[in-house]
mmCIF file of the C-alpha atoms, coordinates in Angstrom:
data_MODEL
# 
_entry.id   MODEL 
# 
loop_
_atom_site.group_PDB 
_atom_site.id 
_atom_site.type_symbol 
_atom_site.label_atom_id 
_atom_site.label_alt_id 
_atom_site.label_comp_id 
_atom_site.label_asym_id 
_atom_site.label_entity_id 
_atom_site.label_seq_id 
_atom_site.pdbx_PDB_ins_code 
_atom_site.Cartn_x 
_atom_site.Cartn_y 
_atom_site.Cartn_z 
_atom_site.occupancy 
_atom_site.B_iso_or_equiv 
_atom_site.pdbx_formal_charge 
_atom_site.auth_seq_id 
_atom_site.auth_comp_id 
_atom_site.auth_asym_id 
_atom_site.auth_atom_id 
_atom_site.pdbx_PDB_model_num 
ATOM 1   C CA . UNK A 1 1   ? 121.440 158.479 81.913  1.00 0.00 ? 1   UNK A CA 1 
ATOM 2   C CA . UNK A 1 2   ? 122.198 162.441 82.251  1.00 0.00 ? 2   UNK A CA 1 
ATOM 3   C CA . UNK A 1 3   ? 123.282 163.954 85.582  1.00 0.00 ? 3   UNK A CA 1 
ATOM 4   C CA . UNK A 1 4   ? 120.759 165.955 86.728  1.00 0.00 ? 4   UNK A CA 1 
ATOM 5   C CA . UNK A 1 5   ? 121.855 169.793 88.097  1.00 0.00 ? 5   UNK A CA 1 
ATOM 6   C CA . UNK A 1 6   ? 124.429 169.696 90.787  1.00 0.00 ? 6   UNK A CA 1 
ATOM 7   C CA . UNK A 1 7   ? 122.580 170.192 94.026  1.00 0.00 ? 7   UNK A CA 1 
ATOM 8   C CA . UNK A 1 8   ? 124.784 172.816 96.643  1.00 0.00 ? 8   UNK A CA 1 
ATOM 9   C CA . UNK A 1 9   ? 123.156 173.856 100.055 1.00 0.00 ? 9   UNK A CA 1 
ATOM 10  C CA . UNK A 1 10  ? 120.006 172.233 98.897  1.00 0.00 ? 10  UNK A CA 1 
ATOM 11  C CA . UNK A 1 11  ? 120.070 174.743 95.623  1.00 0.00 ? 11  UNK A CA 1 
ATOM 12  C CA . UNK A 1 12  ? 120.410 173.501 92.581  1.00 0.00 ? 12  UNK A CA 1 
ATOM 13  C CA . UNK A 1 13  ? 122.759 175.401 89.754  1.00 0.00 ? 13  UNK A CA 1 
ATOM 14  C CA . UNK A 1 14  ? 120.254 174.933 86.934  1.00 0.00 ? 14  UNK A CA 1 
ATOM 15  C CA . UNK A 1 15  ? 117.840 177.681 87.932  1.00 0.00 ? 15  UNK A CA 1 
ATOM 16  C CA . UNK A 1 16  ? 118.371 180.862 89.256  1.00 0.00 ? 16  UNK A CA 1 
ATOM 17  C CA . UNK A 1 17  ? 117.265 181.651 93.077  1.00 0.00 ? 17  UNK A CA 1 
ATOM 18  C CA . UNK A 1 18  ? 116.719 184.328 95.036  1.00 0.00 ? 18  UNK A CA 1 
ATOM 19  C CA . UNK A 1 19  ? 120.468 185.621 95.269  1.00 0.00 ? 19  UNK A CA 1 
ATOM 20  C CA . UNK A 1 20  ? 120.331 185.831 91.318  1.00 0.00 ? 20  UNK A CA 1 
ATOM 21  C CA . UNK A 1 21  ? 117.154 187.487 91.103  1.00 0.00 ? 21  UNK A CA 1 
ATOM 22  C CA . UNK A 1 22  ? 118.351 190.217 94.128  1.00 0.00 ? 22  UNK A CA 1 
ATOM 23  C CA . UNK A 1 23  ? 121.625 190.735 91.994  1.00 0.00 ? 23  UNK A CA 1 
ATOM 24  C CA . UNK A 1 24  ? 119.421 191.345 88.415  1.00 0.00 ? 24  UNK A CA 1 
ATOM 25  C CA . UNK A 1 25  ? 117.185 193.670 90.246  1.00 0.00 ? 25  UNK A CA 1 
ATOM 26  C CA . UNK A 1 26  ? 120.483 195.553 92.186  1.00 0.00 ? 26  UNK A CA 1 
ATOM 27  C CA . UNK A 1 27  ? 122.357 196.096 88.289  1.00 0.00 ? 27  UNK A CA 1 
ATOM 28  C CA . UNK A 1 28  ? 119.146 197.055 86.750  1.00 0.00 ? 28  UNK A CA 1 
ATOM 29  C CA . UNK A 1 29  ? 118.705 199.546 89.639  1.00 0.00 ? 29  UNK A CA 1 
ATOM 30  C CA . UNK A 1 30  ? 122.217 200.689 89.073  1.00 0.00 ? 30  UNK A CA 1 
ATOM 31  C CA . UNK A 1 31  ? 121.416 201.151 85.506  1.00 0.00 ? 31  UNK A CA 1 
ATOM 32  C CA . UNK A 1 32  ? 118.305 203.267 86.034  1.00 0.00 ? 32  UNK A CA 1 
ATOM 33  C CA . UNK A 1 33  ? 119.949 205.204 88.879  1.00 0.00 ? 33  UNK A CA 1 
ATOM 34  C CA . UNK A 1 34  ? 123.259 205.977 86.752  1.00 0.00 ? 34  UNK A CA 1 
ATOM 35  C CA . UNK A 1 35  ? 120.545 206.639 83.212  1.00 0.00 ? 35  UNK A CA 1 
ATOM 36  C CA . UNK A 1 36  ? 118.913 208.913 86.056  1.00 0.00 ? 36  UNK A CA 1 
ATOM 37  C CA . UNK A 1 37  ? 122.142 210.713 87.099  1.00 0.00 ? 37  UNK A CA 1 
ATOM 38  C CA . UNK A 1 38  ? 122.934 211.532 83.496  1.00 0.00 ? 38  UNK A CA 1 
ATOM 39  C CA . UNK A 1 39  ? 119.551 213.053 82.495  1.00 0.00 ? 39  UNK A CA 1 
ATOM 40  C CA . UNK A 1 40  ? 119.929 215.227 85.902  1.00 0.00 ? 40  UNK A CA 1 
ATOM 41  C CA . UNK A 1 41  ? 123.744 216.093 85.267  1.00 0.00 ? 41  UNK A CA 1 
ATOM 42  C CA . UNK A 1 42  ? 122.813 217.030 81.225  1.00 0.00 ? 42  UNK A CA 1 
ATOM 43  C CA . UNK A 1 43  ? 119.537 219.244 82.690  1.00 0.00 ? 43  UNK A CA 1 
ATOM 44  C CA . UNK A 1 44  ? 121.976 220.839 85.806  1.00 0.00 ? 44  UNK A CA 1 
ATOM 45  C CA . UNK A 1 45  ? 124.363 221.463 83.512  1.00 0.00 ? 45  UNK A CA 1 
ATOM 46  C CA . UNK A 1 46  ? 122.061 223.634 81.512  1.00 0.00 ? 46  UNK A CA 1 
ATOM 47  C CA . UNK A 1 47  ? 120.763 225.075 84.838  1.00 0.00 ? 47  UNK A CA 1 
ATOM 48  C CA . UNK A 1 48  ? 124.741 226.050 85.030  1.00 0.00 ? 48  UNK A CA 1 
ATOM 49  C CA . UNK A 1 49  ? 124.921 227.687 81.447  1.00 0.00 ? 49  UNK A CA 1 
ATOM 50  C CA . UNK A 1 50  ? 121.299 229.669 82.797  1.00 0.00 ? 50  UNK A CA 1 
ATOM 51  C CA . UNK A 1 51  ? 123.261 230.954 85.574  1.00 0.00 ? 51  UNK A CA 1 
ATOM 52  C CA . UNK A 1 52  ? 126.061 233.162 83.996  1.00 0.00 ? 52  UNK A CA 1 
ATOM 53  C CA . UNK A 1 53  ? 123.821 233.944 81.179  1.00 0.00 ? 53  UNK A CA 1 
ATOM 54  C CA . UNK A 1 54  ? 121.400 235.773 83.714  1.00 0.00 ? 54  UNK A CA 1 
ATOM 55  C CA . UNK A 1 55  ? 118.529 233.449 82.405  1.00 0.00 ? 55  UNK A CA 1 
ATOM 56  C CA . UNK A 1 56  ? 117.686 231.108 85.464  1.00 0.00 ? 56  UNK A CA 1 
ATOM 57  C CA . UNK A 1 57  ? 114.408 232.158 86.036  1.00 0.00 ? 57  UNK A CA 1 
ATOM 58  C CA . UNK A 1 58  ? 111.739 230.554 84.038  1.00 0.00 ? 58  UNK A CA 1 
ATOM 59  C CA . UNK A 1 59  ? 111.561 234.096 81.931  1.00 0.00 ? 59  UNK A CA 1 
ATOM 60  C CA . UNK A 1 60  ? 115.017 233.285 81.202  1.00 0.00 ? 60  UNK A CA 1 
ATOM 61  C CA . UNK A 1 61  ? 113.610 231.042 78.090  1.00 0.00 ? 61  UNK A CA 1 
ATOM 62  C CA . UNK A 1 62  ? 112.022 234.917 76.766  1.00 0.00 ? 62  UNK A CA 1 
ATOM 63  C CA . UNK A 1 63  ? 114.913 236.921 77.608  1.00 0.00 ? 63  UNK A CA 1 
ATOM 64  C CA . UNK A 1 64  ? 116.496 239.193 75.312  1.00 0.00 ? 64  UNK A CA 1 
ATOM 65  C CA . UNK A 1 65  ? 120.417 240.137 75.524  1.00 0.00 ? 65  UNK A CA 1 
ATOM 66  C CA . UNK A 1 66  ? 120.640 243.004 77.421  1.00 0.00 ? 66  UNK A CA 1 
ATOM 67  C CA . UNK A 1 67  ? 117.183 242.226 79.557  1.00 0.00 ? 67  UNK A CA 1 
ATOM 68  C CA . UNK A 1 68  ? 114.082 243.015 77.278  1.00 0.00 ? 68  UNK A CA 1 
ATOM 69  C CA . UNK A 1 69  ? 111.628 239.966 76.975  1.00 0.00 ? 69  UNK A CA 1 
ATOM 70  C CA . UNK A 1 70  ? 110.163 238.398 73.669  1.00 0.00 ? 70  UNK A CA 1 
ATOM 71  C CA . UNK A 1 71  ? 106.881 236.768 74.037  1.00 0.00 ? 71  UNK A CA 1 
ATOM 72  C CA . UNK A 1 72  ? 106.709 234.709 70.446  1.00 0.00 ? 72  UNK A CA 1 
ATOM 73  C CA . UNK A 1 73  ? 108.211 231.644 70.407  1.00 0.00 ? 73  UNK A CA 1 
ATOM 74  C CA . UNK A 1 74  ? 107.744 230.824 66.996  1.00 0.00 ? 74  UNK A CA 1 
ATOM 75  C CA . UNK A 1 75  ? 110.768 231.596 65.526  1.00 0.00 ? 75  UNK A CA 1 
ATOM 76  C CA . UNK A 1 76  ? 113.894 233.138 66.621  1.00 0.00 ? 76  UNK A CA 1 
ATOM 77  C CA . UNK A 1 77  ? 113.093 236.797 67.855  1.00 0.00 ? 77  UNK A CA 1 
ATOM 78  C CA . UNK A 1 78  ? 116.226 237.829 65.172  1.00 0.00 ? 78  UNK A CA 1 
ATOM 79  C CA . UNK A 1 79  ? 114.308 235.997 62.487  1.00 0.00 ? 79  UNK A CA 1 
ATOM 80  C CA . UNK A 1 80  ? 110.796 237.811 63.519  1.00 0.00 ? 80  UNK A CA 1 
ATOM 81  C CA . UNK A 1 81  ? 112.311 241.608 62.876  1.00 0.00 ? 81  UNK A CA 1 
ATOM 82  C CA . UNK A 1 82  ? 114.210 242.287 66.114  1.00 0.00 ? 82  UNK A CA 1 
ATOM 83  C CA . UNK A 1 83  ? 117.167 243.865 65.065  1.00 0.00 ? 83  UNK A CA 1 
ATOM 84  C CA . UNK A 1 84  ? 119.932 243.033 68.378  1.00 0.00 ? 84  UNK A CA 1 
ATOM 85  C CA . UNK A 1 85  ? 120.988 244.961 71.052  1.00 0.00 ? 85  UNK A CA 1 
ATOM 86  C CA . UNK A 1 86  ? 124.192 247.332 70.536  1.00 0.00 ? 86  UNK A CA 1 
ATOM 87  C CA . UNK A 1 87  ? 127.395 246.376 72.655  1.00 0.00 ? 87  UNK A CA 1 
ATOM 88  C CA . UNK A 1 88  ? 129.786 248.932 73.666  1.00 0.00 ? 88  UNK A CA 1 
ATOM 89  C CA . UNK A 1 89  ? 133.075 248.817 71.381  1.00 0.00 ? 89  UNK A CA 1 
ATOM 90  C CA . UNK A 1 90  ? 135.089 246.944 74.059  1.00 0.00 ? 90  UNK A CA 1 
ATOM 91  C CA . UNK A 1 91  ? 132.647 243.743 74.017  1.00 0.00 ? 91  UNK A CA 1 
ATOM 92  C CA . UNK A 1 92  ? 132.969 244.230 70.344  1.00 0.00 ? 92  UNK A CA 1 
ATOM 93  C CA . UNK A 1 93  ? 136.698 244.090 69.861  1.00 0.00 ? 93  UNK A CA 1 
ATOM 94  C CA . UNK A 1 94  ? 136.976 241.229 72.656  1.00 0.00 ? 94  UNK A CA 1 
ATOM 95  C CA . UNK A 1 95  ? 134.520 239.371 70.009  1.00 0.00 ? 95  UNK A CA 1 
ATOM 96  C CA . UNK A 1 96  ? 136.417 240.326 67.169  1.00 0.00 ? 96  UNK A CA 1 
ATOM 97  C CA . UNK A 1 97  ? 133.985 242.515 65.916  1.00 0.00 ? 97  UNK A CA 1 
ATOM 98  C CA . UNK A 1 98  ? 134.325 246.071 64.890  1.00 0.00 ? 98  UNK A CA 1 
ATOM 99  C CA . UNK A 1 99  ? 132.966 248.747 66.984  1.00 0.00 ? 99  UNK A CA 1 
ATOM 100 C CA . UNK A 1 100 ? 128.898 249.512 66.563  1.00 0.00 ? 100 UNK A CA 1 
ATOM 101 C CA . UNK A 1 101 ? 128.492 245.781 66.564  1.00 0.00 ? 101 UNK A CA 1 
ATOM 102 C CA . UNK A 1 102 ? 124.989 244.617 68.158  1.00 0.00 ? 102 UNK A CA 1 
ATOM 103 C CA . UNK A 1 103 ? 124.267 240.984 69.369  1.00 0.00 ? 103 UNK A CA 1 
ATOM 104 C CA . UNK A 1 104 ? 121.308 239.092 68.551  1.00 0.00 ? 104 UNK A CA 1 
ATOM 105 C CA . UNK A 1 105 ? 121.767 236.648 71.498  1.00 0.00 ? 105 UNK A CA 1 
ATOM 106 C CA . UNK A 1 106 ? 118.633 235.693 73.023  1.00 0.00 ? 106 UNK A CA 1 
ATOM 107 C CA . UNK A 1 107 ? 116.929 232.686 75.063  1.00 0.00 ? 107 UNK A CA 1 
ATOM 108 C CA . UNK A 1 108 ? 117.776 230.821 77.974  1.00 0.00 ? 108 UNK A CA 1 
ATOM 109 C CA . UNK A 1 109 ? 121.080 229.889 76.535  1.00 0.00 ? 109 UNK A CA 1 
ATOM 110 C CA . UNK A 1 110 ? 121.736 233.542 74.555  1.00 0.00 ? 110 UNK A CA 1 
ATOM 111 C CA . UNK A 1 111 ? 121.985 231.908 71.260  1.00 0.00 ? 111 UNK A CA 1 
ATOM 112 C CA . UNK A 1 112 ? 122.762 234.436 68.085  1.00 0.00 ? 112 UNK A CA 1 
ATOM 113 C CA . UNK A 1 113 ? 121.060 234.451 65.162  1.00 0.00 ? 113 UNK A CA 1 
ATOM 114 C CA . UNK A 1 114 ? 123.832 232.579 63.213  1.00 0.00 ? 114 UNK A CA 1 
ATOM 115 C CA . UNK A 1 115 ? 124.224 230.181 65.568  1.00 0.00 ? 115 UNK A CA 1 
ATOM 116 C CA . UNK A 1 116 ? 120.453 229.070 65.920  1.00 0.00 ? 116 UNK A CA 1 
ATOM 117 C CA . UNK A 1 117 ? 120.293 229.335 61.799  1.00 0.00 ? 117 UNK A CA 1 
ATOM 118 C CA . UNK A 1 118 ? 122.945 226.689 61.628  1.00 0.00 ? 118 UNK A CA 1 
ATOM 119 C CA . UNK A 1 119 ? 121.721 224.651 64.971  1.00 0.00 ? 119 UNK A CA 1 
ATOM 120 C CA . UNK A 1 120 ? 118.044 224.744 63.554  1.00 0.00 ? 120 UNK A CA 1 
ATOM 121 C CA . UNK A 1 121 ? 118.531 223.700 60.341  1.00 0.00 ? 121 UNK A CA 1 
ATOM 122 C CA . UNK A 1 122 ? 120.536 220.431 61.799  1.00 0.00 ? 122 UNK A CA 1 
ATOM 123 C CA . UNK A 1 123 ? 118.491 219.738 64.165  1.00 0.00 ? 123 UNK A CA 1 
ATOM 124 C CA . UNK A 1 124 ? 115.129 220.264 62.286  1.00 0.00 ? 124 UNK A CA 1 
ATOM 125 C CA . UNK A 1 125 ? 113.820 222.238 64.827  1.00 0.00 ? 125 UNK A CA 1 
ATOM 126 C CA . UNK A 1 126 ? 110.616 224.775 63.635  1.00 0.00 ? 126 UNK A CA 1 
ATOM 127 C CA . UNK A 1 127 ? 110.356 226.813 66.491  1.00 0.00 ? 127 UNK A CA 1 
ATOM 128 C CA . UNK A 1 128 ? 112.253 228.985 69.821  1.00 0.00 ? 128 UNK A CA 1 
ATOM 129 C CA . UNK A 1 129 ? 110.330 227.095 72.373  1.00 0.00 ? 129 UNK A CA 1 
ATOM 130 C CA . UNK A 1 130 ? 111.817 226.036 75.521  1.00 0.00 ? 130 UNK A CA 1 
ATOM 131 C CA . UNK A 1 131 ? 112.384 222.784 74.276  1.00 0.00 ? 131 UNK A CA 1 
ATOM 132 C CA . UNK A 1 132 ? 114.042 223.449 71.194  1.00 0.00 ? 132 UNK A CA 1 
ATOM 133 C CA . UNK A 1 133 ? 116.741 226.349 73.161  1.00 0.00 ? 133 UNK A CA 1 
ATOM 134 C CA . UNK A 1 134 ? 117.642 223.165 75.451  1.00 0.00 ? 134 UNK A CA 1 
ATOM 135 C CA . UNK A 1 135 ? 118.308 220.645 72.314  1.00 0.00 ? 135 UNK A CA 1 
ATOM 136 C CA . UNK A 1 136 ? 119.923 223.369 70.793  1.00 0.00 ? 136 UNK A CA 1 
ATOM 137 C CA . UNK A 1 137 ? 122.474 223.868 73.282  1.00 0.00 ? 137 UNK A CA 1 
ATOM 138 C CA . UNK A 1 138 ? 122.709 220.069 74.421  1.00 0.00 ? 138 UNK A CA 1 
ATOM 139 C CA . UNK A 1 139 ? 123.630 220.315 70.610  1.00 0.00 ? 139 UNK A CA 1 
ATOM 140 C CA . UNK A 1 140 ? 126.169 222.419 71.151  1.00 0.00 ? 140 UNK A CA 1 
ATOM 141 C CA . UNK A 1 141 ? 127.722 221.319 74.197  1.00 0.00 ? 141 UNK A CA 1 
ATOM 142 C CA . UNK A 1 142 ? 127.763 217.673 72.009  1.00 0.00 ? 142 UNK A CA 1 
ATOM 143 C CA . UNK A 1 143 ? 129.483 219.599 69.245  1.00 0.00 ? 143 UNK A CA 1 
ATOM 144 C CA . UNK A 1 144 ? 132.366 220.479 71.021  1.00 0.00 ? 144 UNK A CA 1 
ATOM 145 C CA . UNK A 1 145 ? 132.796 217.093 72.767  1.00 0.00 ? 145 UNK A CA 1 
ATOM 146 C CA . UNK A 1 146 ? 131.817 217.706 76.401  1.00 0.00 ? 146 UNK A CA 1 
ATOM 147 C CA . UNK A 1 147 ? 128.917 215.656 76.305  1.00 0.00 ? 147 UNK A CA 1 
ATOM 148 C CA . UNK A 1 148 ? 130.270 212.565 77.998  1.00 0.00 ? 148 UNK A CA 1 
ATOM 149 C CA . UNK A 1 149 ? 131.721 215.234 81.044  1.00 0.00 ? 149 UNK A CA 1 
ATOM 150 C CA . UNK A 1 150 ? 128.480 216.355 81.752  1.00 0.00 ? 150 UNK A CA 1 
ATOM 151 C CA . UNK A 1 151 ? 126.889 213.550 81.993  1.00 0.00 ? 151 UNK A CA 1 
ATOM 152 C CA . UNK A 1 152 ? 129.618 211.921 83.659  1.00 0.00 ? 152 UNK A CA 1 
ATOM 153 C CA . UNK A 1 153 ? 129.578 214.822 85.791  1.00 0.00 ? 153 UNK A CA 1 
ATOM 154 C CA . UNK A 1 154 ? 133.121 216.315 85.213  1.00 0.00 ? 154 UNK A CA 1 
ATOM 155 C CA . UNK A 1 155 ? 131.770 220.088 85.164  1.00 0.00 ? 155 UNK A CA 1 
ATOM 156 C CA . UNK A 1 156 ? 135.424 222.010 85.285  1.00 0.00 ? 156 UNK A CA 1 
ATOM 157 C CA . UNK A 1 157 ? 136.546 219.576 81.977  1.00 0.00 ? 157 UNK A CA 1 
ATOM 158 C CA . UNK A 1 158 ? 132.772 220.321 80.406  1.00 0.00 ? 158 UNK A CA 1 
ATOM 159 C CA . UNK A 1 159 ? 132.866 224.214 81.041  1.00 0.00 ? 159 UNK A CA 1 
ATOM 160 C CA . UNK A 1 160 ? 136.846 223.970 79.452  1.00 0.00 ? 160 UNK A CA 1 
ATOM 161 C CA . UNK A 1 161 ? 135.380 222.582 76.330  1.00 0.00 ? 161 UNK A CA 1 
ATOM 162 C CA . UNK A 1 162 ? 132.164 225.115 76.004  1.00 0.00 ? 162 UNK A CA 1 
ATOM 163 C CA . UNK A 1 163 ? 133.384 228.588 77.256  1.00 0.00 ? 163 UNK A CA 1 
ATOM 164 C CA . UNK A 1 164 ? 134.281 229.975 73.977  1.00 0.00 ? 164 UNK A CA 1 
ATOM 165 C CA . UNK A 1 165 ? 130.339 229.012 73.079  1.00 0.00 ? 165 UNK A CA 1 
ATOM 166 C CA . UNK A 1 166 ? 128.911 230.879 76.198  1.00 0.00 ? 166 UNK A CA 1 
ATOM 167 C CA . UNK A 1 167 ? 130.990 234.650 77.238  1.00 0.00 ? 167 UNK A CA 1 
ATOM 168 C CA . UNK A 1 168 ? 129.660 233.971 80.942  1.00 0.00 ? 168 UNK A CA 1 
ATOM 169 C CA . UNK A 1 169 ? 131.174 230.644 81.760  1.00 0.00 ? 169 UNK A CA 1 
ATOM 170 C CA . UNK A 1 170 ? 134.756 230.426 83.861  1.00 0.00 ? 170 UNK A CA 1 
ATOM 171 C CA . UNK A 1 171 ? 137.687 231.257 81.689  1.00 0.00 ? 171 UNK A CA 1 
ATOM 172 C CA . UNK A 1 172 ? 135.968 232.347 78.477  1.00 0.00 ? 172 UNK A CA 1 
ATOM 173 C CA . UNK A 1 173 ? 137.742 235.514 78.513  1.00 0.00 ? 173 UNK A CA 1 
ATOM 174 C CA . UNK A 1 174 ? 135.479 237.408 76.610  1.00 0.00 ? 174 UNK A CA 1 
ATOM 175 C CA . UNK A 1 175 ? 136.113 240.136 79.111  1.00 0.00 ? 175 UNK A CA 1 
ATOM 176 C CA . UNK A 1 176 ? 132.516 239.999 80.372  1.00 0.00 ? 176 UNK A CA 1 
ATOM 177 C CA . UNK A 1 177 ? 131.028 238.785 83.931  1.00 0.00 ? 177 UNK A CA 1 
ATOM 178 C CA . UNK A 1 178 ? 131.919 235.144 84.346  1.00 0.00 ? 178 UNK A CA 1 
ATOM 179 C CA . UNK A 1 179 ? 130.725 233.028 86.597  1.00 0.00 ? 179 UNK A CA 1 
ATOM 180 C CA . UNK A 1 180 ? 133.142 230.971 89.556  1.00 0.00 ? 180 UNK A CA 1 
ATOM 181 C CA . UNK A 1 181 ? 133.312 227.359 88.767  1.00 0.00 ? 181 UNK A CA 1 
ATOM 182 C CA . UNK A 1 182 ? 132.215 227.251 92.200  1.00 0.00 ? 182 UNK A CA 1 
ATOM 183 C CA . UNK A 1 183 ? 128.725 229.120 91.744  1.00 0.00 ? 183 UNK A CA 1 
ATOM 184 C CA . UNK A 1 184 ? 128.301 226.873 88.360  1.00 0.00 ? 184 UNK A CA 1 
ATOM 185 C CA . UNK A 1 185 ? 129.059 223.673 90.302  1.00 0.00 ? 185 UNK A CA 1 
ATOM 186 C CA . UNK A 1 186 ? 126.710 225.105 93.386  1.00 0.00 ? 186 UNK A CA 1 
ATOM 187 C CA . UNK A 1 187 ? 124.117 225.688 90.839  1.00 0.00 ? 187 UNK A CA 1 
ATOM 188 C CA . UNK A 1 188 ? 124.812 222.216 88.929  1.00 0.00 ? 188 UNK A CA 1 
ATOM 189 C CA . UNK A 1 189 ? 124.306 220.031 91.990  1.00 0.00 ? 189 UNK A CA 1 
ATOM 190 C CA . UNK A 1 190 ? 121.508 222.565 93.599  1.00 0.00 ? 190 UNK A CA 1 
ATOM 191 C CA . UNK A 1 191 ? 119.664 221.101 90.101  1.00 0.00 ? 191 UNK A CA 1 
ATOM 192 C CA . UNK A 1 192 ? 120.337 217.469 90.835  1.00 0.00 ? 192 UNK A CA 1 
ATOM 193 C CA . UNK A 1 193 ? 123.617 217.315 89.401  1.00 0.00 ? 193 UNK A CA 1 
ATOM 194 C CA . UNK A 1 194 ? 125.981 214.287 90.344  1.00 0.00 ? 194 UNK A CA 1 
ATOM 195 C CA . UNK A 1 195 ? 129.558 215.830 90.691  1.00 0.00 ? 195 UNK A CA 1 
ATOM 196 C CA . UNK A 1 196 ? 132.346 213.124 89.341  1.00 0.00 ? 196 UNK A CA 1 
# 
């Protein structure tokens, strides 16, 4: 004859009880809450880029580089005959550019025309819509490994790795406005960012 299931406080081991079921439900809750924190931290974290870029308000996703809006999303305004805005012959040398050089950056994230050629045709994306500027620059952020520091919400690592990509962000030393890592990480967490 087999033992039946031990028998401890009048519960047997054989099935789960209560306490298991409470401690499946608490890591799944975990799971979903820490899933949750890195879908806010990745979205803040663009909310940060927005910031020194001048782009946070929801226009930000039509904005030109020096201001002007675009209002067709279909392509990249570059690609659809607008021909850049000029930059003064400091901004070009800090670029390593000659002087008269004009930037095509444009969108939420100020993405060039060379850049978005190359991002778009990896990504397979068919369009400038706000959706396709974020994956592009999650892209890009990925690229240069930060990913895992934004989502694990390690901003001053993550902006280390991606400053070169964006003039505006703490240290790029472009020689343009940057933003404080303390107005990014205001911004990050003002977004629903989780800070490590």
């Amino acid at each position: 004859m087999r033992p039946g299931p031990r028998v401890i406080d009048g519960e047997s081991d054989a099935a789960p009880d209560l306490e298991d079921y409470g401690q499946q439900v608490i890591a799944l809750a975990d799971a979903y809450t820490d899933e949750y924190s890195m879908d806010n931290n990745k979205a803040a974290f663009l909310m940060g880029i927005r910031l020194g870029e001048g782009t946070l308000p929801e226009t930000g996703y039509s904005t030109l580089m020096g201001g002007g809006q675009f209002d067709n999303f279909a392509t990249h305004p570059a690609l659809a005959g607008w021909r850049g805005t000029p930059l003064s012959d400091a901004m070009c040398a800090n670029a390593s550019f000659g002087p008269g050089c004009v930037s095509t950056a444009a969108g939420a994230y100020q993405i060039n025309k060379p850049t978005w050629n190359r991002v778009a045709a990896k990504l397979g994306l068919a369009d400038f819509t706000p959706e396709s500027q974020d994956a592009a620059a999650w892209f890009l952020i990925e690229e240069k490994g930060a990913a895992a520091d934004v989502l694990a919400g390690r901003t001053a690592e993550a902006v280390a790795k991606v400053r070169k990509i964006w003039a505006s962000l703490p240290g790029a030393g472009y020689g343009q406005h940057e933003v404080s890592l303390t107005a990014f990480n205001n911004v990050f967490v003002q977004s629903g960012g989780v800070l490590a």
